[in-house]
Biotite code that builds the C-alpha atoms (Angstrom):
import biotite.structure as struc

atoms = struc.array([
    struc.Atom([3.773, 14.909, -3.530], chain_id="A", res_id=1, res_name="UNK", atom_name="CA", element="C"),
    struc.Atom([1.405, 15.340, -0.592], chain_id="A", res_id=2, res_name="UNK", atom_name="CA", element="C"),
    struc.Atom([3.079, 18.814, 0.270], chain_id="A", res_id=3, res_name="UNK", atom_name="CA", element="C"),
    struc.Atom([2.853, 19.881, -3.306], chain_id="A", res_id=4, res_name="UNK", atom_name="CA", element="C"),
    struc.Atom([-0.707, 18.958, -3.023], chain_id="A", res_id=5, res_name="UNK", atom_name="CA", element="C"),
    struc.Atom([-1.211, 20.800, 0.342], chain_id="A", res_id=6, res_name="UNK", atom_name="CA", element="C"),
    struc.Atom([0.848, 23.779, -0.867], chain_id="A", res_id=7, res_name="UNK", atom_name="CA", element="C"),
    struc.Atom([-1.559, 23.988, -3.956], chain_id="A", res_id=8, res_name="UNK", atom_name="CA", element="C"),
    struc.Atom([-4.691, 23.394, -1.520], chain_id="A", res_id=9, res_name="UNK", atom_name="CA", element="C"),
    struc.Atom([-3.306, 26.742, 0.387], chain_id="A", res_id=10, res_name="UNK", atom_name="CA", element="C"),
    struc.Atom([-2.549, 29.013, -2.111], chain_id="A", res_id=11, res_name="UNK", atom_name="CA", element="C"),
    struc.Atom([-6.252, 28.445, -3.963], chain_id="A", res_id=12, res_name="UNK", atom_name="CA", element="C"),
    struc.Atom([-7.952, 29.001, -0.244], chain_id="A", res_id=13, res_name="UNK", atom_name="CA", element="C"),
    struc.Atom([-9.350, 25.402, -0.246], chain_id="A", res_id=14, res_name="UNK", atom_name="CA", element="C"),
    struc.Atom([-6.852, 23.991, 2.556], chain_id="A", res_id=15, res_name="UNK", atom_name="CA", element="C"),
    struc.Atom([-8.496, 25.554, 4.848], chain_id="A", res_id=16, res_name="UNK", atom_name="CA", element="C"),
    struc.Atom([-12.001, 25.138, 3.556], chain_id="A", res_id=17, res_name="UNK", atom_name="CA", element="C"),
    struc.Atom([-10.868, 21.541, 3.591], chain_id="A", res_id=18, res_name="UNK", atom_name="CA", element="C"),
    struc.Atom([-9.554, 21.345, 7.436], chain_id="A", res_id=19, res_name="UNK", atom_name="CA", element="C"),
    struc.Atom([-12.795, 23.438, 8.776], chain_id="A", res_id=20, res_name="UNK", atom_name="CA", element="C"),
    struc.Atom([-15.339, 20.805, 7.158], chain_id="A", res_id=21, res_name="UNK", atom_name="CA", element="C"),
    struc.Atom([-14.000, 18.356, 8.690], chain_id="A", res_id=22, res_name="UNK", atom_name="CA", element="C"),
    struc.Atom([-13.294, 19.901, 11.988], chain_id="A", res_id=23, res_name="UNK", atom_name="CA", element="C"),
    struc.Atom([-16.880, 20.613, 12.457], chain_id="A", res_id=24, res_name="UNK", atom_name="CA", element="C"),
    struc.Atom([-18.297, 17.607, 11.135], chain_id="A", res_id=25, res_name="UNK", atom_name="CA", element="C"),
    struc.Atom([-15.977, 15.673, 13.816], chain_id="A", res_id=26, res_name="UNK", atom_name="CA", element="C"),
    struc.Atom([-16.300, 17.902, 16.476], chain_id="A", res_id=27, res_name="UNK", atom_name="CA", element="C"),
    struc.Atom([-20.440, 18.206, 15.813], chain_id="A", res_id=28, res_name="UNK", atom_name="CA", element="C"),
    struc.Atom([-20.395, 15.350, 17.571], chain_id="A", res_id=29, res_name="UNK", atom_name="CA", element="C"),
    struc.Atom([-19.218, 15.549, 21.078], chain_id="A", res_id=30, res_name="UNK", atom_name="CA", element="C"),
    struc.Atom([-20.354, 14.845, 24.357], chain_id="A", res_id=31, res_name="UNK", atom_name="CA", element="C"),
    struc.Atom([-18.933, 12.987, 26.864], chain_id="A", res_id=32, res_name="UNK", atom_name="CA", element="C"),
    struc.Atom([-18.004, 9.679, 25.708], chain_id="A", res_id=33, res_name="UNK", atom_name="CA", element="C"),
    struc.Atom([-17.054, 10.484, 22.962], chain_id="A", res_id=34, res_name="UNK", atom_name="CA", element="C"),
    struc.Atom([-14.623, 12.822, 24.718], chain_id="A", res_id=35, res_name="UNK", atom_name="CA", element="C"),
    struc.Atom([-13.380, 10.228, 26.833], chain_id="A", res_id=36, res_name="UNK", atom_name="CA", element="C"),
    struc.Atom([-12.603, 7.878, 24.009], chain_id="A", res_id=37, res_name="UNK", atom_name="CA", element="C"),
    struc.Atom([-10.785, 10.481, 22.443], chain_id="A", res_id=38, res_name="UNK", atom_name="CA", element="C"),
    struc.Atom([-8.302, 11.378, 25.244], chain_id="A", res_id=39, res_name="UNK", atom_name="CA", element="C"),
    struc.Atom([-7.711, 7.377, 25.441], chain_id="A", res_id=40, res_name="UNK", atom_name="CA", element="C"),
    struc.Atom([-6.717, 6.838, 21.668], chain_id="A", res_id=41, res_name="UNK", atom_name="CA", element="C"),
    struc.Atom([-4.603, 10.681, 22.070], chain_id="A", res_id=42, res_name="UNK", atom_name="CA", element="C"),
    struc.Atom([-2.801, 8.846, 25.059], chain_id="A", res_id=43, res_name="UNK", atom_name="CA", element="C"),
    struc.Atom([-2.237, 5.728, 23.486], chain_id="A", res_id=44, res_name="UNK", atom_name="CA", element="C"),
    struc.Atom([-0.610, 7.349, 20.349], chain_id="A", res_id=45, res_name="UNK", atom_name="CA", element="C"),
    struc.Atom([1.837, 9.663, 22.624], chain_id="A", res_id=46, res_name="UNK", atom_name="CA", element="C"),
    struc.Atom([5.626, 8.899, 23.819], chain_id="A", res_id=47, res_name="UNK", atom_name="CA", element="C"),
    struc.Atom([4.505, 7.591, 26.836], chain_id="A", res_id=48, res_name="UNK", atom_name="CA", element="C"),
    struc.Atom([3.093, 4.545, 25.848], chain_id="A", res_id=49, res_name="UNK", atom_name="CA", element="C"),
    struc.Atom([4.452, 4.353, 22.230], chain_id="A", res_id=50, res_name="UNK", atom_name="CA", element="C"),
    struc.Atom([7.844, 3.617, 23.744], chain_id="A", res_id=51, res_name="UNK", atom_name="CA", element="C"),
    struc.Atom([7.194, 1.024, 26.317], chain_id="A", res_id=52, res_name="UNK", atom_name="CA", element="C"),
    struc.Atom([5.154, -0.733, 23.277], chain_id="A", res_id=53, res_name="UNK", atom_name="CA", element="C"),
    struc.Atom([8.327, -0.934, 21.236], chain_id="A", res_id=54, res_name="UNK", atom_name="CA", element="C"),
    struc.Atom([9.838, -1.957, 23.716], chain_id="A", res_id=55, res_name="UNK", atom_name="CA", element="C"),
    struc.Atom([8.031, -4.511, 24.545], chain_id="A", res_id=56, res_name="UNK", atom_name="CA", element="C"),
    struc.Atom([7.685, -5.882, 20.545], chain_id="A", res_id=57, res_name="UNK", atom_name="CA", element="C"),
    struc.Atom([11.893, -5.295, 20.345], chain_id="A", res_id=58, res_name="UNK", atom_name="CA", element="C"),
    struc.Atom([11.614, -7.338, 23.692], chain_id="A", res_id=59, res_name="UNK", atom_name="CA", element="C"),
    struc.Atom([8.952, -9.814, 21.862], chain_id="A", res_id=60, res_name="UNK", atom_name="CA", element="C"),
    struc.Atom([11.248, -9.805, 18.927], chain_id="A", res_id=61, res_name="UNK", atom_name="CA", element="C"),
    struc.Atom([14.719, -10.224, 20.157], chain_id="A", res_id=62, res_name="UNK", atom_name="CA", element="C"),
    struc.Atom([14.049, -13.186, 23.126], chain_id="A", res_id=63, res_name="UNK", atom_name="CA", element="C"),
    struc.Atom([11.123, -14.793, 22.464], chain_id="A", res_id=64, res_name="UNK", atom_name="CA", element="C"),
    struc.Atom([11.574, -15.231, 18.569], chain_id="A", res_id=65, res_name="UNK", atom_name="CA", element="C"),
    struc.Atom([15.285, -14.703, 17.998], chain_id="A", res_id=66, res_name="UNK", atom_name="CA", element="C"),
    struc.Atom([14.519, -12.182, 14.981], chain_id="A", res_id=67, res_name="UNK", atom_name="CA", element="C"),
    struc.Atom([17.138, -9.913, 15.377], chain_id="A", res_id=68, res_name="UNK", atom_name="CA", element="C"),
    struc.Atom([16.971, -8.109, 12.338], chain_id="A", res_id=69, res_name="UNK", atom_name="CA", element="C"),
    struc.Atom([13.451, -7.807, 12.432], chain_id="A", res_id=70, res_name="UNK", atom_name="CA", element="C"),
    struc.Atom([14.374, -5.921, 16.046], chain_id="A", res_id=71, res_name="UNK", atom_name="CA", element="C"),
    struc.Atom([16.628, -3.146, 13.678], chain_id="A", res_id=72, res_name="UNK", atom_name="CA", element="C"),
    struc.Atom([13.889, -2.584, 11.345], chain_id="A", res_id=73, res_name="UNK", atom_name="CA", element="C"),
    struc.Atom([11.503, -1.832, 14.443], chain_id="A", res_id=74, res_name="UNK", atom_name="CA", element="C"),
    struc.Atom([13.508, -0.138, 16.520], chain_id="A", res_id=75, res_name="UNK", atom_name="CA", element="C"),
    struc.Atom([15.528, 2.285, 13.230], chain_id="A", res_id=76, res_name="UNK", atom_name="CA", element="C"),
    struc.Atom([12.175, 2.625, 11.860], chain_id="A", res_id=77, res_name="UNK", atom_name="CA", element="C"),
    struc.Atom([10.440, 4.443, 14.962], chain_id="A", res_id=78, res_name="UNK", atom_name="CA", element="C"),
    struc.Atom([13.451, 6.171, 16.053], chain_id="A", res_id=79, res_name="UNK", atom_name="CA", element="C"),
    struc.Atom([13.519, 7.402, 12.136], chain_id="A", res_id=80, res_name="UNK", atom_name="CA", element="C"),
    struc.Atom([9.820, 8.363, 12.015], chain_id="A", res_id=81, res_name="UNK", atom_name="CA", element="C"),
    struc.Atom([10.427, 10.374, 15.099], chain_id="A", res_id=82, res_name="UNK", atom_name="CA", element="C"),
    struc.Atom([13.121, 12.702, 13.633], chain_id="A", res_id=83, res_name="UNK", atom_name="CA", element="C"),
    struc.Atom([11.392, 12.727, 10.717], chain_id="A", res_id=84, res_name="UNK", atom_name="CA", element="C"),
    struc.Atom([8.642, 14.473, 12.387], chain_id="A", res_id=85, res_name="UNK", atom_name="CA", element="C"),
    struc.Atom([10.573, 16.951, 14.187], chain_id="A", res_id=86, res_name="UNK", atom_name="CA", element="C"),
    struc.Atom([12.774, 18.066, 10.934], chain_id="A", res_id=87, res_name="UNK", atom_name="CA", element="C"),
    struc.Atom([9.325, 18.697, 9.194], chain_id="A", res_id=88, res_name="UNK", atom_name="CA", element="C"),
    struc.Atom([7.780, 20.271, 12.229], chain_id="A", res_id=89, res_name="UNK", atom_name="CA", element="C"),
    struc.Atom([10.566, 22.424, 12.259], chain_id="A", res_id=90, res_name="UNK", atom_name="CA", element="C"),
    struc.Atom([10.605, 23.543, 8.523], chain_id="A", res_id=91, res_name="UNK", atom_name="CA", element="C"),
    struc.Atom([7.015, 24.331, 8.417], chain_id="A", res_id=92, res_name="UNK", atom_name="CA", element="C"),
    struc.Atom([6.191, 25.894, 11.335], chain_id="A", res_id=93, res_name="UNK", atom_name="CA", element="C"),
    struc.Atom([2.249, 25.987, 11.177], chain_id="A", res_id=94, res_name="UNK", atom_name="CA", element="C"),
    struc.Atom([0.521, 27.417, 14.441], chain_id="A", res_id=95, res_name="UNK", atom_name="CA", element="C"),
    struc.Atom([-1.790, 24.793, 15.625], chain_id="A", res_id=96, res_name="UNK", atom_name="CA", element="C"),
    struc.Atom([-5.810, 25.173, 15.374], chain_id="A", res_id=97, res_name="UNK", atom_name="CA", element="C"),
    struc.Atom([-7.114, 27.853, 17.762], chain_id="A", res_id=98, res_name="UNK", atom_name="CA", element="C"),
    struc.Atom([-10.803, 26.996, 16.914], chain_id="A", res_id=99, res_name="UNK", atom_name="CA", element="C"),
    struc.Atom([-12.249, 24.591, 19.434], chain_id="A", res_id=100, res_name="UNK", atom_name="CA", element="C"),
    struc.Atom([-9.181, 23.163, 21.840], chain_id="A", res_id=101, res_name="UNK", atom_name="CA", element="C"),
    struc.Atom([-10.902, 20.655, 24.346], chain_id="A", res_id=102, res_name="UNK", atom_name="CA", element="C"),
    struc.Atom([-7.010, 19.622, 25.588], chain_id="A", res_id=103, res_name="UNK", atom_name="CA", element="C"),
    struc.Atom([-4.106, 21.797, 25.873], chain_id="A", res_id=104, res_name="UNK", atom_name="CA", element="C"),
    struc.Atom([-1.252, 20.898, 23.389], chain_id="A", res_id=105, res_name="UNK", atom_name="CA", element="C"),
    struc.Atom([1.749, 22.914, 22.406], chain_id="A", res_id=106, res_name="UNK", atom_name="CA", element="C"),
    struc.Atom([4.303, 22.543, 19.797], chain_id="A", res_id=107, res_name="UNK", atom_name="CA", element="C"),
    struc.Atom([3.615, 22.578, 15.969], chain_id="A", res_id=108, res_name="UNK", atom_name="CA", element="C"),
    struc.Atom([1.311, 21.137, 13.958], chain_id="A", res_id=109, res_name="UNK", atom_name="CA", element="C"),
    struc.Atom([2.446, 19.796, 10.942], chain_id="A", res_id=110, res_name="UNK", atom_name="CA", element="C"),
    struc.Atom([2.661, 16.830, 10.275], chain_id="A", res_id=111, res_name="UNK", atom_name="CA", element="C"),
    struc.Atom([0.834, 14.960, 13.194], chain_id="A", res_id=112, res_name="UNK", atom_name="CA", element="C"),
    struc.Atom([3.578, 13.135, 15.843], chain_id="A", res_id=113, res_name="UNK", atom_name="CA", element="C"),
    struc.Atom([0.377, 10.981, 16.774], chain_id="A", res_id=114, res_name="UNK", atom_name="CA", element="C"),
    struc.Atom([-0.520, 9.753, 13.319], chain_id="A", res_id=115, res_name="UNK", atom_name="CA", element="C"),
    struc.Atom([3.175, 9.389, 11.878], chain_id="A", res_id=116, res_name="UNK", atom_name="CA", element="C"),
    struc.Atom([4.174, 6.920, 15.347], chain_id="A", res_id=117, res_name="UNK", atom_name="CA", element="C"),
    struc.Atom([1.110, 5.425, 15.255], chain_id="A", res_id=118, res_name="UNK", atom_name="CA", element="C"),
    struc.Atom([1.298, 4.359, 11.641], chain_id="A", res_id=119, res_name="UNK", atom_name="CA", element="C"),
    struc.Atom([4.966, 3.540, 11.590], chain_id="A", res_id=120, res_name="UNK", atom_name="CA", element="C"),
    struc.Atom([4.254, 1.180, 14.915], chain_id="A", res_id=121, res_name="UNK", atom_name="CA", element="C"),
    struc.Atom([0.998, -0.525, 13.467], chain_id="A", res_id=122, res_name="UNK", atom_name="CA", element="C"),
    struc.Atom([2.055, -0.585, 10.188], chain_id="A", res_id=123, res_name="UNK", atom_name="CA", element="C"),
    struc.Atom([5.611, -1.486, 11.027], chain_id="A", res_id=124, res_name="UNK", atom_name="CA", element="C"),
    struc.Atom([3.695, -4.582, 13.484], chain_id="A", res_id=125, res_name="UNK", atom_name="CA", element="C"),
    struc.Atom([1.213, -5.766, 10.572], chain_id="A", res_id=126, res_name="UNK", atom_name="CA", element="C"),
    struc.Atom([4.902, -6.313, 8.675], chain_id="A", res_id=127, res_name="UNK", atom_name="CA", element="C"),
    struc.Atom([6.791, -8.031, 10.750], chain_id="A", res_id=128, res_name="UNK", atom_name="CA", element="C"),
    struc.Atom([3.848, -10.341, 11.927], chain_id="A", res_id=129, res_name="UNK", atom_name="CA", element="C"),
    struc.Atom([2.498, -10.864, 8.700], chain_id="A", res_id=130, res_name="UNK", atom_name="CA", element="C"),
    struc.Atom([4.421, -14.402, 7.970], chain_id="A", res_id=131, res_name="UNK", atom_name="CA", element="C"),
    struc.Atom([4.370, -15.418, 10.850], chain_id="A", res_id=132, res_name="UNK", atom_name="CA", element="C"),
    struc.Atom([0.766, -16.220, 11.182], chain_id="A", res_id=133, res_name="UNK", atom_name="CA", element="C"),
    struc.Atom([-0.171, -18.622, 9.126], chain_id="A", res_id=134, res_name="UNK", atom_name="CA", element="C"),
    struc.Atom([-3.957, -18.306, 9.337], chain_id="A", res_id=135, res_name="UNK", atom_name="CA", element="C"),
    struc.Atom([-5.507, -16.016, 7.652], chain_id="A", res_id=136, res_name="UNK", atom_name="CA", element="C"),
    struc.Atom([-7.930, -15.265, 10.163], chain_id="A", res_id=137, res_name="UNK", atom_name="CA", element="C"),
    struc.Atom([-4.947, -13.607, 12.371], chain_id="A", res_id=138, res_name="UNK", atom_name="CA", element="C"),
    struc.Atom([-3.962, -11.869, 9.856], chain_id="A", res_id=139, res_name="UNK", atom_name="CA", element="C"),
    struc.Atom([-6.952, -10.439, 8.968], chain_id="A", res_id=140, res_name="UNK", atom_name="CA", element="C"),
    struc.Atom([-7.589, -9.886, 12.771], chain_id="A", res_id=141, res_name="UNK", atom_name="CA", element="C"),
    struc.Atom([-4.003, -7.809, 13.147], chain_id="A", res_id=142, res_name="UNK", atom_name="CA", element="C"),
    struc.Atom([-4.998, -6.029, 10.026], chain_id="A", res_id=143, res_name="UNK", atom_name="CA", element="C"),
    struc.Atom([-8.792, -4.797, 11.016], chain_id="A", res_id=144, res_name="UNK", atom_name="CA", element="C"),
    struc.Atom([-6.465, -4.314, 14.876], chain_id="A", res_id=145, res_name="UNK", atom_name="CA", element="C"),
    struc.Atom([-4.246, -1.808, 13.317], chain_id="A", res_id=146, res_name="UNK", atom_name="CA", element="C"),
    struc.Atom([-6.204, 0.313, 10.635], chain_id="A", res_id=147, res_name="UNK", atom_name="CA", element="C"),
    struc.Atom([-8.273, 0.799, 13.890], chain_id="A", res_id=148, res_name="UNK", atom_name="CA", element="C"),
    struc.Atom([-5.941, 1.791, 15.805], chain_id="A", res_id=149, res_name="UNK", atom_name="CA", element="C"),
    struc.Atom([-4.412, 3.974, 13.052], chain_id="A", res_id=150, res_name="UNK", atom_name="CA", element="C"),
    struc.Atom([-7.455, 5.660, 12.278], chain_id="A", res_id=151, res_name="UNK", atom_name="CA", element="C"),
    struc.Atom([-9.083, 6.261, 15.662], chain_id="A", res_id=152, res_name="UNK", atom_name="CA", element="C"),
    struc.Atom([-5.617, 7.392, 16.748], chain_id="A", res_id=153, res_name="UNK", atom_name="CA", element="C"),
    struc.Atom([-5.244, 10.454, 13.970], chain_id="A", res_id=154, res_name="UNK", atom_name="CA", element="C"),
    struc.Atom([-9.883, 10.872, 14.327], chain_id="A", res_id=155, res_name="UNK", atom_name="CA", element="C"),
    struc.Atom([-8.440, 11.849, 18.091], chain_id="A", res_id=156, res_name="UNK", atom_name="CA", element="C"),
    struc.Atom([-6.313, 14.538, 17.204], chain_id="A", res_id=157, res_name="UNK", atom_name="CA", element="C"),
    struc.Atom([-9.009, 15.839, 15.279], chain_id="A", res_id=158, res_name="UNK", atom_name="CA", element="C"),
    struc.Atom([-11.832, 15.427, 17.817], chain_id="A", res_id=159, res_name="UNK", atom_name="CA", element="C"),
    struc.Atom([-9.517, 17.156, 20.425], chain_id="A", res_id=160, res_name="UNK", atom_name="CA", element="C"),
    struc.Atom([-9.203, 20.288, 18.189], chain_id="A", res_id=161, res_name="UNK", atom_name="CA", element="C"),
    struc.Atom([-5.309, 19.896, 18.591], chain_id="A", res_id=162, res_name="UNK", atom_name="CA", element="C"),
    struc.Atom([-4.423, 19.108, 14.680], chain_id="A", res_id=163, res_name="UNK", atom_name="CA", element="C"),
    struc.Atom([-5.772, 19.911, 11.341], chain_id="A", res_id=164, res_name="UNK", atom_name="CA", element="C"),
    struc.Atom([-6.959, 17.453, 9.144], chain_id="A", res_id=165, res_name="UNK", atom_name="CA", element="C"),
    struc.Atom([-4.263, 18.002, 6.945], chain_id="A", res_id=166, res_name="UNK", atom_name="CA", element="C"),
    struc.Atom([-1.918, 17.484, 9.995], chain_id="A", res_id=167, res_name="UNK", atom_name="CA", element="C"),
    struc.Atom([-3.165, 13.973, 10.229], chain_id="A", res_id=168, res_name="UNK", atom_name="CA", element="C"),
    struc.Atom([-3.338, 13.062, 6.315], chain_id="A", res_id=169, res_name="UNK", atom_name="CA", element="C"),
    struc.Atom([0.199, 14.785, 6.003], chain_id="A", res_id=170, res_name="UNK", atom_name="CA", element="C"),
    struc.Atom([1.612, 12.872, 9.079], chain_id="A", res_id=171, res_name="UNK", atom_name="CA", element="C"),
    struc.Atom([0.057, 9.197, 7.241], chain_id="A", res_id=172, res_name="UNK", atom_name="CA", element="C"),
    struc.Atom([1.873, 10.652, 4.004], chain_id="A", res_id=173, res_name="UNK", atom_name="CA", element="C"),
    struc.Atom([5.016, 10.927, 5.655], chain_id="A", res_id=174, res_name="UNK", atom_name="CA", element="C"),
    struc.Atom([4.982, 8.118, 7.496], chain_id="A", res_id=175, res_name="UNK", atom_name="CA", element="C"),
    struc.Atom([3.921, 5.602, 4.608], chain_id="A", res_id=176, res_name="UNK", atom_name="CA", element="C"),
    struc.Atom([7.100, 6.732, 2.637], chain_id="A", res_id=177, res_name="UNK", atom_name="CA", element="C"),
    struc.Atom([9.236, 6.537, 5.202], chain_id="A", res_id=178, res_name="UNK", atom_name="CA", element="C"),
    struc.Atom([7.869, 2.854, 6.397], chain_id="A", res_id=179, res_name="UNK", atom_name="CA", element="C"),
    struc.Atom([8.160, 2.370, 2.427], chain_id="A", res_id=180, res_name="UNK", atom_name="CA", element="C"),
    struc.Atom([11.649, 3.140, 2.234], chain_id="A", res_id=181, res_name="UNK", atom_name="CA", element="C"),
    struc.Atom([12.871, 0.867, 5.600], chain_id="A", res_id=182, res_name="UNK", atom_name="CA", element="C"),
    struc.Atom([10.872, -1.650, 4.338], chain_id="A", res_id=183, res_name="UNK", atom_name="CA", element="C"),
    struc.Atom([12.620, -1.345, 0.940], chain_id="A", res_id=184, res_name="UNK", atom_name="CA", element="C"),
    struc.Atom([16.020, -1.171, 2.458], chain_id="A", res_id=185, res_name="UNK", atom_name="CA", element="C"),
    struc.Atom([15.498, -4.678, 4.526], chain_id="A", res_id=186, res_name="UNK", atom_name="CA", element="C"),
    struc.Atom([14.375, -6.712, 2.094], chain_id="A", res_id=187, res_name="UNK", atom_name="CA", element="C"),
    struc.Atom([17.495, -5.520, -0.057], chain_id="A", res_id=188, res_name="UNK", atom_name="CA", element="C"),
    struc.Atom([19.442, -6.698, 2.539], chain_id="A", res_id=189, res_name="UNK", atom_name="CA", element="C"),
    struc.Atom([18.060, -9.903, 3.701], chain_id="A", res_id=190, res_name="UNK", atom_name="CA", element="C"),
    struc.Atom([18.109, -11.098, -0.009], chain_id="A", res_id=191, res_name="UNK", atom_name="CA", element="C"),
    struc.Atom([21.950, -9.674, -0.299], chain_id="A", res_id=192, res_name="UNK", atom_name="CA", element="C"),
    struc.Atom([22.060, -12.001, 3.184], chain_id="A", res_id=193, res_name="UNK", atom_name="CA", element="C"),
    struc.Atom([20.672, -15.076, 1.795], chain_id="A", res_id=194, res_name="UNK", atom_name="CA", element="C"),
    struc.Atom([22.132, -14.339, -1.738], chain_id="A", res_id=195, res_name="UNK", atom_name="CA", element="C"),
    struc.Atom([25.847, -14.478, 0.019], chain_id="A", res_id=196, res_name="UNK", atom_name="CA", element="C"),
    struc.Atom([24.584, -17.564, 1.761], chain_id="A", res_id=197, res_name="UNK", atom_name="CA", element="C"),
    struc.Atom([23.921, -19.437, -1.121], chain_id="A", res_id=198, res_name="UNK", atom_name="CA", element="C"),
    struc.Atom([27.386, -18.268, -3.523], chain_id="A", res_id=199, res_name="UNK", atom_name="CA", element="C"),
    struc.Atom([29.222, -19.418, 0.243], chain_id="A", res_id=200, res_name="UNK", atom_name="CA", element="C"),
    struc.Atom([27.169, -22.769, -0.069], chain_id="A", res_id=201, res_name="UNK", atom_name="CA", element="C"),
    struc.Atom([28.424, -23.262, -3.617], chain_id="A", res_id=202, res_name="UNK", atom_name="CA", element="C"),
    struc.Atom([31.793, -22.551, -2.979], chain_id="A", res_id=203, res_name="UNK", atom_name="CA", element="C"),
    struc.Atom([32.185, -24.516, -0.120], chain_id="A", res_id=204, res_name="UNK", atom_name="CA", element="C"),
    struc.Atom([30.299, -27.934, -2.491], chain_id="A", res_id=205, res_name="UNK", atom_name="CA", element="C"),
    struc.Atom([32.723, -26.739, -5.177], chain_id="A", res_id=206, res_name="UNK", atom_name="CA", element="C"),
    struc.Atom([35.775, -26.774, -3.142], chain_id="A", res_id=207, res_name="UNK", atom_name="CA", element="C"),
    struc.Atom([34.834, -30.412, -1.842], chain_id="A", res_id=208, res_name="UNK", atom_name="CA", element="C"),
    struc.Atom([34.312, -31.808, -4.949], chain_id="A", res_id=209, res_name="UNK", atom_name="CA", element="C"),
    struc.Atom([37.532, -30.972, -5.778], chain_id="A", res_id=210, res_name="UNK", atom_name="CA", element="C"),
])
């Protein structure tokens, strides 16, 4: 639906109308800190620290709190985003912006890599923490944590003149469905899981009573 949208966007002329607005109205505002606080959200969305941070939560996951299967929908769930980004990158082929660069990036444009890993990660993170805090200051704490992160994260890409706005909103798209559709295939099977366990737990009363 969001490509349909985009694709509609183009052909009418406003796509680009839409990206350039926002462009200038981010980029109108740099100076030096700003700068700075960009590169630091850019490098906290890329590979390089995106990986040792699943790590560490598959790490977190796996030893610390024995959820194993929690670990799989991590773990399948980045590694899926990722692909997912290249196949698209690699079907639509749109040049990056050329209007204001402040860091060098090569590679295409759409969808975002930045905004898809960060909001399968966060997302992904709010998830699997979610129950297990049972105060709901936490959990509004890792919520207000990660739609930060999120946001600031794709606001980067922007600021740095590297992605389109549409990059960034297309790269949230994708990544929501896909997150959607992990999501949706755990919970099927943790309640086929616990659904087995409790027809084995009958069977085995039903057998002993007899």
């Amino acid at each position: 639906m969001w490509t349909l949208w985009l694709l509609l966007l183009a052909a009418g002329g406003r796509l680009e109308r839409f990206d350039l607005s926002i462009i200038h109205a981010v980029q109108g505002r740099e100076n030096a800190a700003m700068t700075a606080a960009a590169e630091r959200f850019t490098a906290i969305g890329s590979s390089k620290v995106v990986i040792p941070l699943v790590l560490g939560t598959a790490v977190l996951l796996f030893f610390l709190l024995k959820h194993r299967r929690e670990l799989a929908l991590l773990t399948g769930g980045m590694l899926g985003s990722t692909l997912l980004n290249e196949l698209l990158k690699r079907i639509y082929h749109r040049a990056r912006p050329d209007i204001h660069r402040i860091v060098a990036e090569t590679g295409y444009s759409y969808p975002s890599g930045h905004a898809m890993a960060s909001l399968t990660f966060y997302g992904l993170l709010v998830y699997l923490l979610w129950r297990h805090l049972s105060s709901r200051g936490w959990r509004l704490v890792l919520l207000a944590f990660s739609f930060c992160m999120i946001a600031c994260i794709g606001l980067s890409r922007i600021y740095l003149g590297v992605h389109y706005p549409s990059d960034v909103l297309g790269g949230y798209w994708a990544s929501g469905c896909w997150m959607a559709f992990c999501i949706l295939l755990y919970r099927r099977y943790e309640r086929g899981r616990l659904g087995g366990g409790r027809r084995k737990a009958k069977s085995i009363i039903f057998t002993s009573g007899s």
